[in-house]
C-alpha positions as a Markdown table, in Angstrom:
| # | Residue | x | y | z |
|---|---|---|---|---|
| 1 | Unk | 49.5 | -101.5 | 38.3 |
| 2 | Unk | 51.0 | -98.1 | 37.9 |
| 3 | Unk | 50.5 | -98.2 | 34.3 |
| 4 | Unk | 46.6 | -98.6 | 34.8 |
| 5 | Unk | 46.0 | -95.6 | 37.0 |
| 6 | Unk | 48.0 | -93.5 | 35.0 |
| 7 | Unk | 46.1 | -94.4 | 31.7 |
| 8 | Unk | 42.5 | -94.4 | 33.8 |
| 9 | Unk | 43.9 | -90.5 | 34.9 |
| 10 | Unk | 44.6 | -89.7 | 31.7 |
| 11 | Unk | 41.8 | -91.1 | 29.9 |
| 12 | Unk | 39.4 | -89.1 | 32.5 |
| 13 | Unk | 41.3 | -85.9 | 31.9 |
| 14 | Unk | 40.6 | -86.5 | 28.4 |
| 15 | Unk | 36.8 | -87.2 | 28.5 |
| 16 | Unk | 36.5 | -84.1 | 30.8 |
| 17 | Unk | 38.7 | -81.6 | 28.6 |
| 18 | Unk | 36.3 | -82.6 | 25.8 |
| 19 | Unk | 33.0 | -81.6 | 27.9 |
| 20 | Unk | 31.7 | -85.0 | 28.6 |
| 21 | Unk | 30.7 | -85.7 | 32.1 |
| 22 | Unk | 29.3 | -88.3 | 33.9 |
| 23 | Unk | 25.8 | -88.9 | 34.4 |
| 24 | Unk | 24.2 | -89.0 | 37.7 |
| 25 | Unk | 22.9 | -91.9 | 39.6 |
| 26 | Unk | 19.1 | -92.1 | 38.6 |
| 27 | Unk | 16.9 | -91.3 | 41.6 |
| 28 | Unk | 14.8 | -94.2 | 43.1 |
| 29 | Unk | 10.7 | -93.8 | 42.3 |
| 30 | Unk | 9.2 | -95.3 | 45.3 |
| 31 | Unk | 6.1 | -97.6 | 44.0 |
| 32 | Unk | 3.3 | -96.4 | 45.6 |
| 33 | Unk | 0.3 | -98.4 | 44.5 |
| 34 | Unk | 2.0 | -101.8 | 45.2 |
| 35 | Unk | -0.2 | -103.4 | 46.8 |
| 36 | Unk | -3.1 | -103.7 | 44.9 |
| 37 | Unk | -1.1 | -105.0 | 42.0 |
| 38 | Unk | -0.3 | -107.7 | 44.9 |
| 39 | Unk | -3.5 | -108.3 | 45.3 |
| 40 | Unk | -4.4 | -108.5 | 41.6 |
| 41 | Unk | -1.9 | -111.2 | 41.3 |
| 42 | Unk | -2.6 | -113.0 | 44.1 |
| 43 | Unk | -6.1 | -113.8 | 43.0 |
| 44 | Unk | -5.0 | -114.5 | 39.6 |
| 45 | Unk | -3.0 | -117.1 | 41.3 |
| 46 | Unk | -5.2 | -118.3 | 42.8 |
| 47 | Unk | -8.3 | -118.4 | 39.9 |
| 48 | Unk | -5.3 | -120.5 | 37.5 |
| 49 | Unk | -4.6 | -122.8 | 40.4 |
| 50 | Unk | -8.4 | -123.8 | 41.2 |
| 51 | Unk | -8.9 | -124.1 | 37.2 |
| 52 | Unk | -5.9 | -126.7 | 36.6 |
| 53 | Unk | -7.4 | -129.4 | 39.5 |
């Protein structure tokens, strides 16, 4: 268990001396026109459904 942390610190150090870095988490786009693509499907749905009876 020791073993592992020291190898994970070391490994870090390494990537960081060499000028890598970690990327960022991505930000989240909030979906604005949602629900009209809904609605889209919905009716599509619903136009496949009444042509298969």
């Amino acid at each position: 268990m020791y073993l592992r942390s020291v190898i994970y610190l070391l490994f870090t150090s390494l990537l960081y001396t060499q000028g890598l870095d970690f990327p960022d988490e991505p930000i989240q786009a909030p979906i604005t026109y949602i629900w009209p693509l809904v609605l889209i499907g919905g009716l599509f749905f619903l136009r496949r459904s009444r042509q298969n009876k």
